[in-house]
C-alpha positions in Angstrom: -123.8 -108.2 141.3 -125.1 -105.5 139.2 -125.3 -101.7 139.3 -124.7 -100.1 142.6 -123.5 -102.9 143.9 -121.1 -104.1 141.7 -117.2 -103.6 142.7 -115.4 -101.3 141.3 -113.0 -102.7 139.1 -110.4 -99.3 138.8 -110.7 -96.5 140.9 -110.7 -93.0 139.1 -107.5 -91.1 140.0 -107.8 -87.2 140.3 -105.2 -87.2 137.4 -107.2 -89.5 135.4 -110.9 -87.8 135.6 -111.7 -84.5 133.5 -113.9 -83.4 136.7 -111.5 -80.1 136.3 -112.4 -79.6 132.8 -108.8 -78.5 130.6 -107.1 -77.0 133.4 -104.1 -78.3 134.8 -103.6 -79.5 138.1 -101.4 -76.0 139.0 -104.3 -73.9 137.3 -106.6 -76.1 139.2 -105.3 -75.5 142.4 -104.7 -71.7 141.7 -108.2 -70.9 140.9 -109.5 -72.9 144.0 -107.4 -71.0 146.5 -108.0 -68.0 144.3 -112.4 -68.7 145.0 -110.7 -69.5 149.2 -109.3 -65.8 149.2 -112.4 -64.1 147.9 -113.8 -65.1 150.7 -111.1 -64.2 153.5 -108.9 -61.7 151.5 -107.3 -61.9 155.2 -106.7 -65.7 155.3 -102.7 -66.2 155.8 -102.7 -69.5 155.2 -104.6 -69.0 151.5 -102.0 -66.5 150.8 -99.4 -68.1 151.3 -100.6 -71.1 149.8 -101.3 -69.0 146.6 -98.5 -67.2 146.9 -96.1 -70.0 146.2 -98.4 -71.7 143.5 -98.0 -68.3 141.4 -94.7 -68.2 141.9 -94.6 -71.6 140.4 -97.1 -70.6 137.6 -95.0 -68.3 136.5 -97.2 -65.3 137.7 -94.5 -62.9 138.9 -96.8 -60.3 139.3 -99.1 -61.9 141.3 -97.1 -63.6 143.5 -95.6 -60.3 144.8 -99.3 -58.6 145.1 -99.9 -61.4 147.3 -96.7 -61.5 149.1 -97.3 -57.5 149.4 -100.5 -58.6 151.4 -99.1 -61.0 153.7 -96.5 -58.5 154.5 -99.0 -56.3 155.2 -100.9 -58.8 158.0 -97.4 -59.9 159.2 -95.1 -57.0 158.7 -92.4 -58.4 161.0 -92.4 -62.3 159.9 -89.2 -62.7 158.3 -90.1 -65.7 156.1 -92.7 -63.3 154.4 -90.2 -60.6 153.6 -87.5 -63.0 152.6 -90.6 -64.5 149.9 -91.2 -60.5 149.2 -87.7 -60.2 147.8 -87.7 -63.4 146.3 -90.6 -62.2 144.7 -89.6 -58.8 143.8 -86.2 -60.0 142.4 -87.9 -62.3 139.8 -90.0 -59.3 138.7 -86.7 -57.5 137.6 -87.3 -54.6 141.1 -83.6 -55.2 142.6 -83.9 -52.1 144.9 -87.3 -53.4 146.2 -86.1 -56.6 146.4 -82.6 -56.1 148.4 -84.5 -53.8 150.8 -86.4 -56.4 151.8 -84.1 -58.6 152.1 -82.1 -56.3 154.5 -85.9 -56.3 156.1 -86.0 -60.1 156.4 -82.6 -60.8 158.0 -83.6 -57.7 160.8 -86.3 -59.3 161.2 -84.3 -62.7 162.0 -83.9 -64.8 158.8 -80.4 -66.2 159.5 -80.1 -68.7 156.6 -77.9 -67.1 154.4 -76.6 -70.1 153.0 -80.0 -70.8 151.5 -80.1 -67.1 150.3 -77.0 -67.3 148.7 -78.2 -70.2 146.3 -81.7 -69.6 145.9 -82.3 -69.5 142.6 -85.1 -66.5 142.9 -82.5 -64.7 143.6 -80.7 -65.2 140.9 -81.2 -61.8 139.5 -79.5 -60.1 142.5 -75.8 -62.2 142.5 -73.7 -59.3 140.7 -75.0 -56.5 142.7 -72.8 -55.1 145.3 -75.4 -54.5 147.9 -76.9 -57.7 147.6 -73.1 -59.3 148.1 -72.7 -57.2 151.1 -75.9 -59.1 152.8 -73.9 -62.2 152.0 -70.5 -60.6 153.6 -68.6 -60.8 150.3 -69.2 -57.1 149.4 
């Protein structure tokens, strides 16, 4: 068998091809839901999506633009304003952050034992209003 025909002897892997030119398979994926959400700036499931890839990335700034939108189409989802002050705490805005926070658990976030060890959080451990939302205040 020749050509067309032939078997393939190795299958090309997604990590193995260049088809995404230099970037890496984080950047990849961040520009491809980026292109997704200029097309539905609207699209919950692209923001969120996005929203945790920048936060991966790095991107602090981005990822609370983004969680800022989805708070905006779901203003009384807890998950999405617990991710807001996760957000906001790694971008260094502790007042922002524990206010939304107070905001998520109002909302009806109830696991505190996750939001006493998340490490986004970290940022927030020594402040007394922060420990208060724990109950050690």
């Amino acid at each position: 068998m020749t050509g067309a025909n032939a078997p393939q002897d190795r299958k090309a892997s997604p990590r193995s091809s260049r088809w995404f030119g230099n970037l890496s398979q984080l950047d990849f994926d961040i520009e491809f839901f980026e292109q997704l959400l200029v097309r539905n700036e609207r699209d919950v499931e692209v923001l969120r999506v996005l929203a945790e890839l920048v936060s991966k990335k790095g991107s602090v700034d981005r990822a609370v633009e983004l969680d800022e939108q989805l708070t905006n189409l779901l203003p009384e989802d807890p998950l999405v304003r617990y991710n807001l002050g996760c957000s906001l705490a790694r971008a260094g805005q502790t007042r922002e952050a524990i206010a939304s926070l107070k905001r998520a658990i109002l909302l009806g976030y109830d696991d505190l034992a996750h939001l006493e060890v998340d490490p986004d959080l970290d940022s927030l451990r020594d402040d007394p209003e922060f420990r208060g939302l724990l109950g050690k205040g």
